[in-house]
N, C-alpha and C positions, 0 to 999 in steps of 0.2 A: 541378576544372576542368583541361583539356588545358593543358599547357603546351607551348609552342614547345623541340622537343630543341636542344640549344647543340653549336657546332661542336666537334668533341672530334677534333683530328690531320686528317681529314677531313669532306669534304663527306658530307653525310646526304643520301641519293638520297632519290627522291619514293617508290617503293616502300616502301622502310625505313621514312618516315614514314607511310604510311599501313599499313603493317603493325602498326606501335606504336599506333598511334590505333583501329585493329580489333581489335587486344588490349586497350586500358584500354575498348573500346565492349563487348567479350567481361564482362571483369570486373564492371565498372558495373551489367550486367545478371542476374548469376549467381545473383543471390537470388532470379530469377524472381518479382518484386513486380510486378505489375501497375499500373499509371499511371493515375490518376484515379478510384482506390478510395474510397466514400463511406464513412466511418467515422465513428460516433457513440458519445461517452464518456457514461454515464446516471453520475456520483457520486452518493453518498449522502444528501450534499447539495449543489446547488451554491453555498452559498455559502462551504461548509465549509473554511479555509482548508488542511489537508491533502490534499483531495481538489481543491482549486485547484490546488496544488502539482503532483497527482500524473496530474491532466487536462493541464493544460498541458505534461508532460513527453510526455504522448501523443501531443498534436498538435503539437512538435517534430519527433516522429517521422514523423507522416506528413507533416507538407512536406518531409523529408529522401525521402521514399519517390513523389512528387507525388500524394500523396492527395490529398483534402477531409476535411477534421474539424471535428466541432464536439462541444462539450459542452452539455448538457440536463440537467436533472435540479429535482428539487424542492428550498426551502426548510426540509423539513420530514424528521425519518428515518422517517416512520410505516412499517409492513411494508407496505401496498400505494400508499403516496406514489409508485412510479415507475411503476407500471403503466399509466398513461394516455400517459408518454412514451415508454413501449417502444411500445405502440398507434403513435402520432404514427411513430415511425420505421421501421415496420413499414411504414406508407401510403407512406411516402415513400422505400421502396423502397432502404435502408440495405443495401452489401455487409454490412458487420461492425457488433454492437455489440456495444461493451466497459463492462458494470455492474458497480459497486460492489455488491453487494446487500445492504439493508436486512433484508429476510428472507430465510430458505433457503429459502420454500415459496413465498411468496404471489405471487413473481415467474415461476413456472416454467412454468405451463401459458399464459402470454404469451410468454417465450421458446420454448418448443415453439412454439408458432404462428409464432415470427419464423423458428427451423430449417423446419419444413414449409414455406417459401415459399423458402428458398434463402439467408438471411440468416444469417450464420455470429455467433456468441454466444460470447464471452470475459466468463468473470468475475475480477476483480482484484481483491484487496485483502480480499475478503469473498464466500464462494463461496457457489453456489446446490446444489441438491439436485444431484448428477451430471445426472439428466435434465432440467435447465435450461441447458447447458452446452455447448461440444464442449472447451477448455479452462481452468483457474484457473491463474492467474497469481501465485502464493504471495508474499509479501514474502519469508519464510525460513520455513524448518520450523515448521511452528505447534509442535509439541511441545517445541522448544530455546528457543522466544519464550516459552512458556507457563512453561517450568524454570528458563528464565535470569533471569524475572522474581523469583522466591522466591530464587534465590538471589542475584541482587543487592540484595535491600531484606532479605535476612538480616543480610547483610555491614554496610548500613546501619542497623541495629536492635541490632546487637551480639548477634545471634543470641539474642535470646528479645524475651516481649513480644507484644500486640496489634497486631494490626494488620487496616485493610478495604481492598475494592478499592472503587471508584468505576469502573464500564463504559459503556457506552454506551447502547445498547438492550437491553431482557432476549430479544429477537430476533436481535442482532447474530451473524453465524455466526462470523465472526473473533475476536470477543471471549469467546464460549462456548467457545469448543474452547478457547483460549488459558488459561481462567477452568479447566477442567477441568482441563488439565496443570498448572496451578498447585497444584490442588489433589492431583493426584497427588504431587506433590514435596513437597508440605507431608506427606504421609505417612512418612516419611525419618526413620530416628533422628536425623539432628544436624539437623530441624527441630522437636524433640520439646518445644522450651522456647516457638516460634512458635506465634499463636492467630489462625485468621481470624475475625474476630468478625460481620462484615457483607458485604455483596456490595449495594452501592448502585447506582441509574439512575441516569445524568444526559441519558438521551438526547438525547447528541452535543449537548447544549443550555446553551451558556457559563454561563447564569444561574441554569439548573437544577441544572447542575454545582455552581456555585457555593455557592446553599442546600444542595444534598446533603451538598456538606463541612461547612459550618456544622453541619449536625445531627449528622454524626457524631462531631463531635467533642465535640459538646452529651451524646451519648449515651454513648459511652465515654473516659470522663476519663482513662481508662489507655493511652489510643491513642498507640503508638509510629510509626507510618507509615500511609501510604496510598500502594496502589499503583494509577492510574489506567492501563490499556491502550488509553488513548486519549487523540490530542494536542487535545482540547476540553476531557477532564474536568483534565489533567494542568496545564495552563495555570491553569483556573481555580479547582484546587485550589493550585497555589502563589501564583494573586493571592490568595486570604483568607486562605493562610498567612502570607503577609509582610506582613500588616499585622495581626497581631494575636498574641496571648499565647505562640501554640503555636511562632509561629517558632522555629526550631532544639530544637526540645523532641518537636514531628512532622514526619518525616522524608516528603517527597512526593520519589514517583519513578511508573514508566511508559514510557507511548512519547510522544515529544514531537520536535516539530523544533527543531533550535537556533535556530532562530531567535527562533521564539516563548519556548525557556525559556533565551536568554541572560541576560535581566535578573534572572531569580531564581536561576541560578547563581551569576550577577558580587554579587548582595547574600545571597549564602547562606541563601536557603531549600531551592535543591534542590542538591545534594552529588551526583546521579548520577541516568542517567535513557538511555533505548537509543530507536532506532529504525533504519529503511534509509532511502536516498534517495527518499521517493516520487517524486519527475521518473523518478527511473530505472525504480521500477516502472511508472508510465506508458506509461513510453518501451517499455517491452520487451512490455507488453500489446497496444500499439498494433503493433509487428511481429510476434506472433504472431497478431492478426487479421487483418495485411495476406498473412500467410502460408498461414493459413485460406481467405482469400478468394481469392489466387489459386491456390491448388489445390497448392501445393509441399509441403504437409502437411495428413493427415485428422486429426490428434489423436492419432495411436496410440503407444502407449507407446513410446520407442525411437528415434523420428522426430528430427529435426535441421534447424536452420531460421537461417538468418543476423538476426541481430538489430541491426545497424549496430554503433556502436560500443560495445555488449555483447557481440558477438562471436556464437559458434556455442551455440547451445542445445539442450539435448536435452529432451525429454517425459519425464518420468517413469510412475509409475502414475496410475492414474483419470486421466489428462490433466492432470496438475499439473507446472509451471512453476517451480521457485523462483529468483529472483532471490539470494537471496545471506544469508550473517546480518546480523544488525544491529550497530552498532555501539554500544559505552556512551560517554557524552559526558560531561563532567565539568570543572573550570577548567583543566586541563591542557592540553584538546585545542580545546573548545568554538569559540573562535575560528579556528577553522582550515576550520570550514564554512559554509557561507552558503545554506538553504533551508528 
């Protein structure tokens, strides 16, 4: 907001003031964001509280930018659960939409249909095939999220020992690639005493999650950890941790919000566990769709785009975005975040 200049030695002429006010009207504008851009967030699921989190940080963004936003999405991760609401916002004539995607395929040849009409497609959090796309909006390097995961639940494991992951969907693209690089790093001499012994679903589904761990832990008595890359299975493997035999015996870690695994740090079931801001991945998806749409960048590698209070962004390759690394939470730092 303009504020009135304060008398400083002299009187401030009307000129002067409206020169200053043509300047902060110059600035204000310089992102070339367009005013009343209709922007639609598709998560994974809507009810999912991560992708609540990480919708809502979106449509922060576009009322900072005077868009329209809203979020849509299904109850359910199935691979073609969003297809019908990409349809829906296709008719209703959406500049941007920014999806989650449940699968890398089954969404694509609907997003191609929403680019042939002029509707610019951001995926965030979980990308689609490149030609489903003009940009992905990374959380952080899949390959360091995928590395950092073995080597944090080493460090927790005391370096040897079993251990499973619990993921989301066996579709999910975020958790494949991440599930891959893990498995690369487990290839490493100083991971040569670690064992993965399983690779569990719980898709994205608290109570599936939940039986998931039950059996694995039913199945391998030797299980030192479980590492969940998703804050559904990671929650609801630390609630059946902490109440039952294996607390502090199997070590649960992943990607989680502090919020949701404050109470299983503060009662030590989980000792450690990472993730990014999703508000801020939101936030920073939702202005490279408003920057898509107004035409200040086509996706090309290289390109540079104002992102409010993220700052200046650059395109990487294939039109990837990343947002930043993730951070490890633990009782040290825990309280000191709130999402």
């Amino acid at each position: 907001m303009f504020k009135p200049l304060r008398h400083v030695g002299k009187a401030v002429g009307t000129a002067t003031l409206c020169a200053a006010m043509l300047g902060i009207a110059a600035s204000a504008s310089a992102a070339g964001i367009k005013e009343g851009l209709k922007i639609a967030f598709v998560p994974k699921q809507i009810n999912n509280p991560y992708e609540v989190i990480a919708d809502n940080g979106g449509l922060d963004a576009i009322k900072e930018f005077k868009g329209e936003g809203k979020a849509v999405g299904p109850s359910d991760a199935g691979a073609s659960s969003q297809v019908s609401y990409i349809n829906t916002l296709i008719t209703q004539h959406q500049n941007a939409i920014v999806i989650a995607a449940n699968d890398a395929n089954a969404v694509v040849p609907y997003l191609k249909k929403a680019m042939a009409q002029g509707i610019k497609v951001v995926t965030f959090d979980s990308d689609t095939a490149p030609a489903g796309r003009q940009l992905f909006v990374n959380q952080a390097n899949a390959e360091g999220i995928g590395r950092g995961q073995i080597e944090l639940v080493s460090k927790l494991m005391g370096g040897e020992g079993e251990f499973a992951i619990l993921s989301a969907t066996p579709n999910a693209t975020n958790q494949n690639t991440w599930i891959k690089y893990m498995q690369e790093e487990l290839k490493k001499p100083e991971y040569s005493k670690i064992k993965l012994v399983k690779i569990a679903y719980g898709n994205d589904d608290d109570q599936k999650s939940f039986v998931e761990t039950q059996g694995l832990l039913q199945a391998y008595p030797n299980l030192k950890a479980i590492v969940a890359p998703t804050t559904v299975g990671i929650a609801a493997a630390a609630r059946y941790i902490s109440s039952s035999s294996s607390k502090g015996k199997v070590q649960v870690t992943g990607l989680g919000t502090p919020n949701q695994m404050r109470e299983f740090v503060k009662n030590g079931t989980v000792k450690a566990f990472q993730l990014w801001d999703p508000a801020e991945l939101g936030y920073l998806a939702a202005y490279a769709a408003a920057n898509l749409a107004s035409g200040t960048i086509t996706g090309k590698q290289g390109e540079s785009f104002d992102a409010g209070k993220l700052g200046k962004r650059t395109i990487g390759a294939n039109g990837e975005i990343i947002l930043g690394p993730p951070t490890t939470f633990d009782a040290t730092n825990i309280d000191n975040y709130n999402f």
